[in-house]
C-alpha positions in Angstrom: 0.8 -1.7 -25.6 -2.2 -0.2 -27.2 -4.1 -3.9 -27.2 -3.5 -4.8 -23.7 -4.3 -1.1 -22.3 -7.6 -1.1 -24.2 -8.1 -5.3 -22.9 -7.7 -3.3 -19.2 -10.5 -1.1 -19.8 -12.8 -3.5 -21.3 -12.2 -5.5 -18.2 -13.8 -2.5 -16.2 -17.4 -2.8 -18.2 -17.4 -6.4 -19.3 -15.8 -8.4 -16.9 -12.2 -10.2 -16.1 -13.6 -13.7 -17.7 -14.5 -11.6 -20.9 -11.3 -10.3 -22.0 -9.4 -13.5 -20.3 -11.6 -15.3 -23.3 -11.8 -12.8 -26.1 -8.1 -11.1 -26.1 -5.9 -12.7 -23.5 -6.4 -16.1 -24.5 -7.4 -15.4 -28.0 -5.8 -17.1 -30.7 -4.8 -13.9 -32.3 -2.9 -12.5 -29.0 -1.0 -15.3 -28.8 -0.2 -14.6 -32.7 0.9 -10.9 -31.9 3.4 -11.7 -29.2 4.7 -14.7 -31.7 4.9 -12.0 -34.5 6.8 -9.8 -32.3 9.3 -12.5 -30.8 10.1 -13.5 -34.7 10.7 -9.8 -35.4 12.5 -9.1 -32.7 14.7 -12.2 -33.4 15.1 -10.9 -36.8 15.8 -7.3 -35.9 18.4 -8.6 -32.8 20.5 -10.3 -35.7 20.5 -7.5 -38.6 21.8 -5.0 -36.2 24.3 -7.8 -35.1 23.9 -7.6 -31.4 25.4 -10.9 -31.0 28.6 -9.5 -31.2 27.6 -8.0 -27.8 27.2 -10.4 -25.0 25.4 -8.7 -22.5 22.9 -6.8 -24.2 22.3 -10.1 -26.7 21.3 -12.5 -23.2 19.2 -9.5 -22.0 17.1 -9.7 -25.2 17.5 -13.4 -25.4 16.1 -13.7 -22.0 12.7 -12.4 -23.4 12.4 -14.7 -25.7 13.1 -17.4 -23.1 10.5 -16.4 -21.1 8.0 -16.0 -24.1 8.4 -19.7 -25.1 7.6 -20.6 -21.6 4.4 -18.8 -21.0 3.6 -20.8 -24.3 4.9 -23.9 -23.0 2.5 -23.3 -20.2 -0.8 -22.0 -22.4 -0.4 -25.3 -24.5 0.4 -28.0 -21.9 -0.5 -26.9 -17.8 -3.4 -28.4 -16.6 -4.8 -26.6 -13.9 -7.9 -26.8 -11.7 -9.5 -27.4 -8.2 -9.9 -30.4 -5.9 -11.9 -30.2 -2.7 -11.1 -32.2 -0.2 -13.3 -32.8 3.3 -11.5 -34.3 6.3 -10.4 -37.9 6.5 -12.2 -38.3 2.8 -9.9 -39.8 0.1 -10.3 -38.1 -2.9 -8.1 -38.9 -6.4 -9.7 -36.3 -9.0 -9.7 -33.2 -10.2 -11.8 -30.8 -11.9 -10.2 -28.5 -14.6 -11.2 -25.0 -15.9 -13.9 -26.4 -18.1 -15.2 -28.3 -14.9 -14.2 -31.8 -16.2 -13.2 -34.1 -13.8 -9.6 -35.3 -14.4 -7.4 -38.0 -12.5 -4.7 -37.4 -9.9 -1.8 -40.4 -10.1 -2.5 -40.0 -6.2 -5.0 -39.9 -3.4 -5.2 -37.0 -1.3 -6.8 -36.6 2.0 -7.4 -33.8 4.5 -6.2 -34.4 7.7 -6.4 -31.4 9.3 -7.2 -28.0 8.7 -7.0 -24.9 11.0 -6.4 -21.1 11.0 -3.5 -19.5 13.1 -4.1 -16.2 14.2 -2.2 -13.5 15.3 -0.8 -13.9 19.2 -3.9 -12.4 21.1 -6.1 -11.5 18.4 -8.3 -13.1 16.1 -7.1 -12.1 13.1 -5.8 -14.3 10.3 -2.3 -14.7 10.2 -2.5 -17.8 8.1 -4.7 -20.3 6.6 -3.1 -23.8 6.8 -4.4 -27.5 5.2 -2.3 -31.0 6.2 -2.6 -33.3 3.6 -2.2 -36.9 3.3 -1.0 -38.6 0.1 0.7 -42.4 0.0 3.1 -42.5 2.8 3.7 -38.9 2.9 2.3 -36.2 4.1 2.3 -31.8 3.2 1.5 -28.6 5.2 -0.2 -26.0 2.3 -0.9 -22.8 3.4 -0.4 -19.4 2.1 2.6 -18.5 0.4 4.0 -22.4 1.3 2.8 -24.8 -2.1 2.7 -28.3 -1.5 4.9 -30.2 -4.0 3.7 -34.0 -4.9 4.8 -35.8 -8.2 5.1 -32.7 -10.2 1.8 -31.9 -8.6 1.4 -28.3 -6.9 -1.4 -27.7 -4.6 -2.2 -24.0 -3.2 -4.4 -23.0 -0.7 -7.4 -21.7 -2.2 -11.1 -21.6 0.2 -12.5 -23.1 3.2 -15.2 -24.2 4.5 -17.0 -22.4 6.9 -17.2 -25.1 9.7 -13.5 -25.6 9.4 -13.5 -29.3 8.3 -12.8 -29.0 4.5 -10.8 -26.8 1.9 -10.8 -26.0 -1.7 -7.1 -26.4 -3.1 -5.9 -25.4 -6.5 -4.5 -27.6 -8.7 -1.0 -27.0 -11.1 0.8 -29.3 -13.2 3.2 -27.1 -15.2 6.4 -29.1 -15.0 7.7 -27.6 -18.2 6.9 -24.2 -19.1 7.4 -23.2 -15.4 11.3 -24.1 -15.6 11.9 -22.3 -19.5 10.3 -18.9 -17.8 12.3 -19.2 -15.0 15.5 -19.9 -16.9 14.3 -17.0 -18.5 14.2 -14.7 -15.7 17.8 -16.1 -14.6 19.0 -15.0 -17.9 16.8 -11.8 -17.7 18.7 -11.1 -14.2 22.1 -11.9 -15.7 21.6 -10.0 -18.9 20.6 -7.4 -16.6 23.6 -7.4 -14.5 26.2 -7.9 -17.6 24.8 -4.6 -19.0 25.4 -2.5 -16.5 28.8 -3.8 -16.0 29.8 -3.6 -19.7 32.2 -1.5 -21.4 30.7 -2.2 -24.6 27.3 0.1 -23.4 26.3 3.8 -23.4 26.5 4.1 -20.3 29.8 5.3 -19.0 30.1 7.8 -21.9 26.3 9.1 -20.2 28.1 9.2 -16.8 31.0 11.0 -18.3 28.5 13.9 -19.9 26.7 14.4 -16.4 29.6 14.9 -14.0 29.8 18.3 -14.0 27.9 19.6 -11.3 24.8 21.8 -11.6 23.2 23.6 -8.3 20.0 24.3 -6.2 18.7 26.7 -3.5 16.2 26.5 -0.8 14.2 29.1 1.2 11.4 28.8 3.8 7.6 28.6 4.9 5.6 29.7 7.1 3.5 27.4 10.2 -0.1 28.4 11.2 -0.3 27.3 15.1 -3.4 25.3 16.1 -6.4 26.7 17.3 -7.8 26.6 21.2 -10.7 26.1 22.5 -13.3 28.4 22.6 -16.1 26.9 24.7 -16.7 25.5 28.6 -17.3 22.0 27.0 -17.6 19.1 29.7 -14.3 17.4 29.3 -12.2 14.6 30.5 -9.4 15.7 32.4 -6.3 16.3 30.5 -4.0 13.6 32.4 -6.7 10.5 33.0 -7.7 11.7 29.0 -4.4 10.6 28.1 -3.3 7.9 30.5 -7.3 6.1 29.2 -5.4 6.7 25.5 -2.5 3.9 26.7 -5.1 1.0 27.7 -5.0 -1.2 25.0 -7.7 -2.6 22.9 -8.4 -4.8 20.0 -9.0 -2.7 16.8 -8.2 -3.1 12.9 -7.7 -6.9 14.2 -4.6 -5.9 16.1 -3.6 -4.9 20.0 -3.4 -1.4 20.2 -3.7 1.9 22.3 -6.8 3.9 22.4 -4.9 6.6 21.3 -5.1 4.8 17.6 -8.4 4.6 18.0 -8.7 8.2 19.3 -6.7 9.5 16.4 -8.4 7.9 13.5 -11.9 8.7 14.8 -11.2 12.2 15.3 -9.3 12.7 11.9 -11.9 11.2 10.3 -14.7 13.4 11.5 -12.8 16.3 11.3 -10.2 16.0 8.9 -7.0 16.3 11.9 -6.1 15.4 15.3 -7.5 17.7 17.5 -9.9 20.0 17.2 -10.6 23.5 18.9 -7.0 23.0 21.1 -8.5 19.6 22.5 -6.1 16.5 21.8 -8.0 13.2 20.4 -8.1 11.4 23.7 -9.7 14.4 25.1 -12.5 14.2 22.5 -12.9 10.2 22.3 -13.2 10.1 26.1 -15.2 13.5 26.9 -17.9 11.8 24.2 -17.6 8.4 25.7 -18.9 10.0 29.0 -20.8 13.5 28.2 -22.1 12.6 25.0 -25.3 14.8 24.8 -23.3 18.1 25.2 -20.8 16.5 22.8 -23.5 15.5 20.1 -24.0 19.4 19.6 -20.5 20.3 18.6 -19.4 21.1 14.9 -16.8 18.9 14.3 -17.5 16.9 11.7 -16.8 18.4 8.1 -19.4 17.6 5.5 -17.6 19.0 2.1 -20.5 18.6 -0.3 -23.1 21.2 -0.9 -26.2 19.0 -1.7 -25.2 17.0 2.1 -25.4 20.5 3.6 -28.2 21.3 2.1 -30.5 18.1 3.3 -28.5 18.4 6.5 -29.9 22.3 7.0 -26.6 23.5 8.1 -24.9 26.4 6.7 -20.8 25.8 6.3 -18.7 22.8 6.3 -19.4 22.0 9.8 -22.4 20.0 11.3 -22.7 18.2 14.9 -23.7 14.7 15.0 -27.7 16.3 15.6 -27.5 17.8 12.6 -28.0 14.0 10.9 -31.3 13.5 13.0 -34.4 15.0 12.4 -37.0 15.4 15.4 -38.4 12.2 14.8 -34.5 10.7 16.0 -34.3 9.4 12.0 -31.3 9.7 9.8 -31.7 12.3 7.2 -29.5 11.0 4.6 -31.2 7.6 4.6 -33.3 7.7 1.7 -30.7 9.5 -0.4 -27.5 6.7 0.4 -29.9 4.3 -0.4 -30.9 5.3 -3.6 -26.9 5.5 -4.8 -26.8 2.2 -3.3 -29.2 0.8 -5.7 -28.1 2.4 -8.4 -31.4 5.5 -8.5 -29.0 7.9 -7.6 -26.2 9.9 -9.2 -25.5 12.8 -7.7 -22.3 13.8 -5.8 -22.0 9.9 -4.5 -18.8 10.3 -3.6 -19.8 13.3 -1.1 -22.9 11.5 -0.1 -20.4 8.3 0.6 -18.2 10.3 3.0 -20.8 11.6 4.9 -22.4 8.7 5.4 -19.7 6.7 6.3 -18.7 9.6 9.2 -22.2 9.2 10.3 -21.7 5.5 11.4 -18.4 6.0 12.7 -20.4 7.8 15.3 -23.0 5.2 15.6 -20.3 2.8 15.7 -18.8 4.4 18.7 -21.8 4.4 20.6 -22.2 0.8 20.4 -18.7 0.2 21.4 -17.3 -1.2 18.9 -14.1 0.7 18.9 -13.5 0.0 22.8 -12.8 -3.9 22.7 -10.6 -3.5 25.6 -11.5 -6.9 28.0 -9.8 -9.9 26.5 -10.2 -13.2 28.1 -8.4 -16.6 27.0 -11.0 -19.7 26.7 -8.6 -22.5 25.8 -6.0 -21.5 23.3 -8.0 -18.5 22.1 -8.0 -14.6 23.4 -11.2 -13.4 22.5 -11.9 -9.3 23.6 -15.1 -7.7 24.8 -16.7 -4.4 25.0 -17.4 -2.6 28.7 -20.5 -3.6 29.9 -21.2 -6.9 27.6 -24.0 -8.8 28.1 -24.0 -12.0 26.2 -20.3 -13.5 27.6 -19.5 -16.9 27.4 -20.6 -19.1 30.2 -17.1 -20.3 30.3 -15.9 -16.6 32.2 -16.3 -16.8 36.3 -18.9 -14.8 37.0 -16.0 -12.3 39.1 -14.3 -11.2 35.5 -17.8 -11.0 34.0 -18.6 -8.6 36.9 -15.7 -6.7 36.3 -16.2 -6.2 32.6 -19.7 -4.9 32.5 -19.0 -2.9 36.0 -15.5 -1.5 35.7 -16.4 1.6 32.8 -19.2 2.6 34.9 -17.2 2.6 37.7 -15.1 5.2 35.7 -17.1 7.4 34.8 -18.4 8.0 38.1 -15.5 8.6 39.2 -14.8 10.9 36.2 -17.9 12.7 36.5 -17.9 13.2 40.1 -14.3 14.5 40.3 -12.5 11.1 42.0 -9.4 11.5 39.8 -7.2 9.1 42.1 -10.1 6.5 42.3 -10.3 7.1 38.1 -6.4 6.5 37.9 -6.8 3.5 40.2 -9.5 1.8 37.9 -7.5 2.5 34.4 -4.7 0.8 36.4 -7.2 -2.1 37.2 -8.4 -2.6 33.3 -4.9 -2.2 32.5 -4.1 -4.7 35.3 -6.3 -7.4 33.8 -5.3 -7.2 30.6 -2.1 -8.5 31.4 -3.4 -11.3 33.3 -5.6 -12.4 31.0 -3.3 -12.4 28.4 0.4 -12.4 29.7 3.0 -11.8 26.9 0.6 -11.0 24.2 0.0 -7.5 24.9 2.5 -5.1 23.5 5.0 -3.5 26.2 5.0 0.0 28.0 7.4 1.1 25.3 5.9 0.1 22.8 3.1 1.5 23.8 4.3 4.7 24.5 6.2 4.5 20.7 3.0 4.4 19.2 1.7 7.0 20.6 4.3 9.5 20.0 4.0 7.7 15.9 0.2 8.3 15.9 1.2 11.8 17.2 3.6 12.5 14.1 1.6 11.2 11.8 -1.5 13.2 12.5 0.5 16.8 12.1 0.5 17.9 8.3 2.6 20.5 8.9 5.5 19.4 8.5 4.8 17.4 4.8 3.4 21.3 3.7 6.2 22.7 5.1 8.5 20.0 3.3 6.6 21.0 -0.2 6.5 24.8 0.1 10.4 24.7 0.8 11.3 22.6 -2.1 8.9 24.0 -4.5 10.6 27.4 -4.0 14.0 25.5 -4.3 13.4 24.6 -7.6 12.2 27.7 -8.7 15.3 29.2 -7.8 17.9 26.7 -8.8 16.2 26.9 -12.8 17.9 31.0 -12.7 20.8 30.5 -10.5 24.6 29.1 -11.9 26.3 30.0 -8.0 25.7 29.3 -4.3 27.0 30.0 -1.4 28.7 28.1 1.5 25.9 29.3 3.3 22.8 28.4 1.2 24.3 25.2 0.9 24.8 24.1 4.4 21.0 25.6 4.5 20.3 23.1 1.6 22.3 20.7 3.3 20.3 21.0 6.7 16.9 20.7 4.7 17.2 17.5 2.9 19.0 16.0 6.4 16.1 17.1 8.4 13.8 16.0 5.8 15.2 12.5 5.8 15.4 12.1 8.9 11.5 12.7 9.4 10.7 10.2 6.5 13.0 7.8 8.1 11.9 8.2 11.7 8.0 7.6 9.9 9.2 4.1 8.0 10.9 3.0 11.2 7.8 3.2 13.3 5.6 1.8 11.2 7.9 -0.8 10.4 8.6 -1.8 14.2 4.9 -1.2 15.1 3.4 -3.3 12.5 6.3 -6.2 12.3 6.4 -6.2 9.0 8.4 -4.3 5.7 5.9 -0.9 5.6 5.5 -1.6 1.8 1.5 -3.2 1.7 -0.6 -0.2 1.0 -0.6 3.1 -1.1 0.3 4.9 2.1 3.5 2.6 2.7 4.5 2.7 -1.0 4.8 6.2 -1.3 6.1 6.9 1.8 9.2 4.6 0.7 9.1 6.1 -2.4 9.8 9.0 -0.5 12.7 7.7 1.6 14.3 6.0 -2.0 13.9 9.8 -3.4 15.9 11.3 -0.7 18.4 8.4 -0.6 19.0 8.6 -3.9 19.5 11.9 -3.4 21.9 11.3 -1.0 24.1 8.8 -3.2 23.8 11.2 -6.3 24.9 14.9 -5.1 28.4 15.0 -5.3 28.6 13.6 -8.5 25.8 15.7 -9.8 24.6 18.0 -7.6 21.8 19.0 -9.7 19.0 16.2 -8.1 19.9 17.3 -4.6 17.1 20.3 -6.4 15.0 18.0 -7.4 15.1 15.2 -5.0 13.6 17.1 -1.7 10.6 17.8 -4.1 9.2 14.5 -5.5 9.8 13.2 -2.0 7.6 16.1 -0.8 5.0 15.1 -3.5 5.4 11.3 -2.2 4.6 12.5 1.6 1.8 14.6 0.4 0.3 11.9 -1.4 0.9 9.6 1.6 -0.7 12.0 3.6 -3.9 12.2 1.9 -4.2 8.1 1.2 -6.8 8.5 4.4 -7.1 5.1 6.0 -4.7 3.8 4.6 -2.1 4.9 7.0 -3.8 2.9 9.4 -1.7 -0.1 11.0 -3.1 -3.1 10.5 -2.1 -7.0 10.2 -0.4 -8.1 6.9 -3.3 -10.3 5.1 -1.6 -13.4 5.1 -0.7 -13.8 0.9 1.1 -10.5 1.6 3.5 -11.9 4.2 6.0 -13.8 1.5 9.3 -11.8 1.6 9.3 -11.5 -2.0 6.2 -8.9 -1.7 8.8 -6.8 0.4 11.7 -6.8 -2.4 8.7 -6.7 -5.2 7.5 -3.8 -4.3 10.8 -2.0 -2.9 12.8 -2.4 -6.2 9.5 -1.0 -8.4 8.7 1.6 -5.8 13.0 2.7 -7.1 12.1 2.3 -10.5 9.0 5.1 -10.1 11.6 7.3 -8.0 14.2 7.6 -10.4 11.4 8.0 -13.4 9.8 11.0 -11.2 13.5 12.6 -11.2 13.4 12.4 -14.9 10.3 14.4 -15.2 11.8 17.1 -13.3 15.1 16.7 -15.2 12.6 17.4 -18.3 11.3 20.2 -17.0 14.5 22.0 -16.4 15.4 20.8 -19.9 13.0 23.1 -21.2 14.2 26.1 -19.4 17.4 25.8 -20.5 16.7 25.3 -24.0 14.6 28.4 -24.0 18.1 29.8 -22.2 20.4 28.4 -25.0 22.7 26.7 -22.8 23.4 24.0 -24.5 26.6 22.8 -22.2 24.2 22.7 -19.4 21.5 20.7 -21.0 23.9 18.3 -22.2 24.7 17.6 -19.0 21.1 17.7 -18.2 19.7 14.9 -21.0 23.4 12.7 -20.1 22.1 12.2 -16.7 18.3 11.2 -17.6 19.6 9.1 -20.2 22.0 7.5 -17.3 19.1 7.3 -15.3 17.2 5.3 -17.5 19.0 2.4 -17.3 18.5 1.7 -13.8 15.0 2.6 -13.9 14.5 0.5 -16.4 15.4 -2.7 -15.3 14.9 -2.4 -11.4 11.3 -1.9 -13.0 12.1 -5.2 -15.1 13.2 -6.8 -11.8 10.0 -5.9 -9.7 7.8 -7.1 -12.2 9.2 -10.2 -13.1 10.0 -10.8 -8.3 5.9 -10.1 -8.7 5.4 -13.4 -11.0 7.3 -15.6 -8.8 5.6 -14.0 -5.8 2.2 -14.9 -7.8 3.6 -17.8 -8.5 4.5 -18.9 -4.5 1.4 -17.9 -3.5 -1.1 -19.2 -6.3 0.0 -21.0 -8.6 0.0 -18.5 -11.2 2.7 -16.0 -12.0 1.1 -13.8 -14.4 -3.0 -13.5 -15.2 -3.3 -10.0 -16.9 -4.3 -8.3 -13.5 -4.5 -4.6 -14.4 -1.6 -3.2 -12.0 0.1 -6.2 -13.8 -0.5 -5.0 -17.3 0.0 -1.3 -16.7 3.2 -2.5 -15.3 4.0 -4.1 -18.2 2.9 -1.3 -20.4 4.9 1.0 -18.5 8.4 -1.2 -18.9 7.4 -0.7 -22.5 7.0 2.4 -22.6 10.3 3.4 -21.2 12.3 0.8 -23.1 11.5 2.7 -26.1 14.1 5.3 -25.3 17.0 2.8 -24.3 17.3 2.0 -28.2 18.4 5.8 -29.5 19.7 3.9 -32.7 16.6 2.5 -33.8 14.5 6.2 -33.0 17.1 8.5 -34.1 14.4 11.2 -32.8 16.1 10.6 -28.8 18.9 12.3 -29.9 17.5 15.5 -30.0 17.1 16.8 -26.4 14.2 18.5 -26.8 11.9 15.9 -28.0 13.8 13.0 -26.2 12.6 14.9 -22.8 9.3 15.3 -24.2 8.8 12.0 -24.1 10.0 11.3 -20.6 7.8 13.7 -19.3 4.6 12.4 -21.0 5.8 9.1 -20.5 5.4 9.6 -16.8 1.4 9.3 -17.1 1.7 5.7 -17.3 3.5 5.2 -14.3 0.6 7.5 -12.9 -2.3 5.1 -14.6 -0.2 2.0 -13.1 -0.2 3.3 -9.8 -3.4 6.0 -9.3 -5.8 4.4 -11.9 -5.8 1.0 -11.4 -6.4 2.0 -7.8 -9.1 4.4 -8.2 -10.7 3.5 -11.5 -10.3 0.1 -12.9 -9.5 -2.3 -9.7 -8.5 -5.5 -10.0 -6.4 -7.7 -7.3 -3.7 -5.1 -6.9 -6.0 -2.2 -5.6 -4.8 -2.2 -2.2 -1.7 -1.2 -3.2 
């Protein structure tokens, strides 16, 4: 555990082909894990496992899957072949850029990139290949299969007429690790089934219920406006917010867009009692009052300071100096290149505000005029002025004439004529793109999502509730029909609100909401309160605990920024398996989480002397670390064959994958109270869960934020 956290770090400073040389394919790594394996082997038969079933093919299955990640170090070949279009090609070149035979010839015969319906996102990347008499479709999460022979879908070429596939030939050590994970799964299952296992003596310990309490919080109403701004009126402000435009590569209302340029600037919604389509549209038409405004929050001192403004708060004129040049220039670009080092990350954020606005003025967030030139919808900005020759000059008319038509009508007080034109844009739209466009309801869902999501309230609200909850069920041994049905009425509402969030998201973006940090931990969330759900009558002590690590979840959800933007799936993360991967790890964090807080209260009762109590208390961690443990075992491993679908590869020391691993480790340790006799004192058995936590932490916060890697976006 030690090696392979350090070989993560290292990766950070020297590189990912460095420690992929010195320690991951070093002779002497290889050695460790064969030292292990031999002891293990050893250790398995002195304590005579055997003689259990179960728990011997869960061990057994390591070793299994050991012997074929060897089989595959010693004997794969792997490597690249690029291929151009109707060009035979029958080599190879490996790693060490050798050029090695294929017993075949392989030839492009067509490559092309299907987009999403109406945008031009990728939705996949997708090579037909010609071999003998056959032929294969490789694309992304799809391997093409040819004598033993796996090809994957690695680069194209940027005029469209050649790829860059990888080659596999790993017919051996491929089917021992996946016999391996069969037997792992198995093993897996047979344990928790067992009689012969710790684990219904646990459940017996932890039946007897415990209890919890809840109280309440107080919620701050939003401010008003306070100044005779020139604004949009209220109704054509939101009826602009349901014409739909092309934005994070997917079809959308400019509500969306409304809602994440506002909270961006400003850190919420709305701002001085105006809504975001109020704000987006007032600046899209009386910009110069609007420039003066103080709505963007610049949190570090040494930006306020260069900006001259006193306070969070500066107006977009506040970044200009009379000479109409940006005053942060000279300072972004000296952290660019390295010259700089002070508050980057605060310099960073303001920056990055500042061009949102620029962005904005050149339009680039109001792609709202699609047009369809053979098979392909391409959108355009109001008012474009390089459009394809192939649109009649009537639609090209009508997209560089229709926004200014608005406005005047806007500005001069014409509110039918205004609602008559949004009907117009709306009204081409749909005839330039029929079915593609999302419907009225769905329009009008997302809205009312982008709505929910923008009030923190609520996730504050959540925390302060269940933070005082368990305060007061660590003092408490009684409740009463009321405070529960108040309890009760708490966790309901709360899961109800996390379930109403996951729904939308899932129906809005057509896919499992699982693919970011936002996702994650908002279905960590929902897997906190379920298990919540399933767990209170039989131990009534987590329906304490639950409401709070869920809160944590949202809060951290909350603050993941851009991350709860919707936006198309990039195409290696559409496989199914990424769904279930990340679903049954995402469980394994929840449960670990609910052993922290089990800890804590731990302590308080120790200090207490109630021993019956934390009995009770350690029997139901100690339950809970069985299924922890191995839905944890099953994510990782769902993650290897996932790798494997998609690239040919199912494990390559990716730092999310080795803190993973590190992490299964780390709680395993505890599983085996016979070998470390120092688990069966409470005390320092819940010691270690709670410290054992900070890996899961570094697995999912530090690899993200401080050592990368290809798991970062999640």
């Amino acid at each position: 555990m030690v090696c392979i956290g350090f070989a993560t770090i290292i990766e950070k400073y020297r590189g990912t082909e460095y420690v992929g040389e010195q320690i991951y394919g070093a002779w002497w790594f290889s050695a460790m894990w064969a030292v292990l394996t031999v002891a293990s082997c050893a250790y398995l038969l002195k304590q005579k496992v055997y003689k259990r079933t179960a728990v011997m093919l869960l061990h057994l299955s390591f070793v299994v899957i050991l012997a074929g990640a060897l089989t595959t170090h010693l004997f794969a070949r792997r490597g690249t072949v690029r291929l151009r279009t109707d060009i035979p090609e029958t080599t190879y070149k490996d790693k060490e850029n050798h050029v090695e035979p294929l017993p075949f010839t392989l030839t492009l015969k067509e490559f092309r990139i299907v987009n999403y319906p109406g945008t031009d996102a990728p939705l996949d990347y997708q090579s037909v290949i010609r071999y003998g008499d056959g032929e294969v479709v490789v694309s992304m999460n799809n391997i093409g299969y040819i004598d033993g022979y796996r090809l994957f879908q690695s680069s194209y070429d940027t005029d469209g007429e050649g790829v860059t596939l990888g080659v596999s030939y790993d017919p051996y050590g491929i089917a021992i690790t996946y016999i391996g994970y069969l037997l792992l799964l198995t093993g897996i299952i047979a344990t928790l089934f067992s009689r012969k296992t710790q684990m219904r003596a646990l459940y017996r310990k932890a039946m007897q219920p415990l209890v919890v309490l809840l109280s309440f919080a107080l919620y701050t109403p939003p401010l008003h406006a306070s100044n005779n701004l020139p604004t949009v009126d209220k109704d054509i402000a939101h009826r602009m917010g349901t014409i739909n435009v092309l934005y994070n590569n997917r079809i959308c209302p400019l509500n969306t867009v409304a809602t994440d340029f506002v909270t961006k600037l400003s850190g919420k919604a709305s701002w001085e009692g105006y809504s975001a389509d109020e704000i987006f549209t007032s600046w899209m038409i009386y910009y110069s009052p609007w420039e003066q405004q103080k709505l963007i929050r610049v949190k570090s001192r040494k930006v306020q300071e260069l900006l001259g403004i006193s306070g969070q708060w500066a107006c977009y004129s506040d970044f200009l100096n009379d000479y109409h040049e940006y005053k942060l220039q000279d300072a972004v670009e000296a952290l660019r290149t390295g010259r700089g080092t002070i508050d980057k990350k605060g310099f960073m954020d303001a920056d990055e505000k500042f061009h949102m606005v620029e962005m904005f003025y050149r339009g680039q967030f109001i792609r709202m005029f699609p047009y369809r030139i053979d098979d392909n919808v391409n959108w355009y900005t109001p008012g474009g002025q390089s459009l394809p020759r192939e649109i009649p000059v009537k639609e090209q008319f009508f997209i560089k004439q229709s926004m200014d038509f608005l406005t005047e009508s806007i500005v001069t007080g014409q509110r039918e004529r205004a609602m008559e034109i949004i009907a117009k844009i709306k009204f081409f739209q749909h005839e330039m793109t029929g079915d593609v466009l999302p419907s009225e309801r769905t329009t009008r869902t997302e809205i009312f999502y982008n709505t929910m999501r923008s009030h923190k309230w609520p996730v504050f609200l959540a925390l302060t509730l269940s933070l005082l909850l368990c305060v007061v069920m660590l003092f408490l041994s009684k409740t009463s029909p009321l405070l529960r049905a108040i309890l009760i009425t708490f966790h309901a509402s709360l899961f109800i609100y996390v379930t109403l969030q996951l729904g939308l998201r899932w129906w809005l973006s057509g896919h499992i909401p699982v693919s970011n940090g936002h996702e994650t931990m908002l279905f960590m969330a929902w897997v906190m309160l379920v298990l919540t759900i399933l767990l209170h009558r039989r131990f009534p002590i987590v329906i304490g605990f639950g409401p709070l690590i869920a809160s944590f979840c949202l809060l951290v959800s909350m603050l993941a920024g851009s991350n709860s933007q919707l936006t198309p799936l990039m195409p290696v993360l559409q496989s199914p398996l990424l769904s279930v991967h990340v679903m049954t790890v995402m469980c394994a964090y929840a449960i670990f989480a609910l052993q922290v807080l089990l800890g804590l209260q731990a302590f308080v009762l120790i200090r207490q002397k109630k021993t019956a109590e934390l009995e009770r208390s350690t029997a139901l961690s100690q339950l809970l670390l069985y299924p922890g443990v191995f839905l944890l075992t099953i994510g990782i491993f769902l993650g290897a064959v996932w790798a494997n679908v998609s690239w040919g590869n199912y494990w390559s020391w990716d730092p999310k994958e080795t803190w993973a691993l590190i992490t299964l480790m780390v709680y395993a340790v505890p599983l085996h109270k016979a070998s470390f006799t120092i688990f069966r004192k409470p005390l320092y058995y819940h010691i270690y869960m709670t410290g054992a936590f900070l890996a899961v932490l570094i697995t999912y916060f530090g690899v993200n934020y401080l050592l990368g890697g290809m798991h970062s976006y999640a």
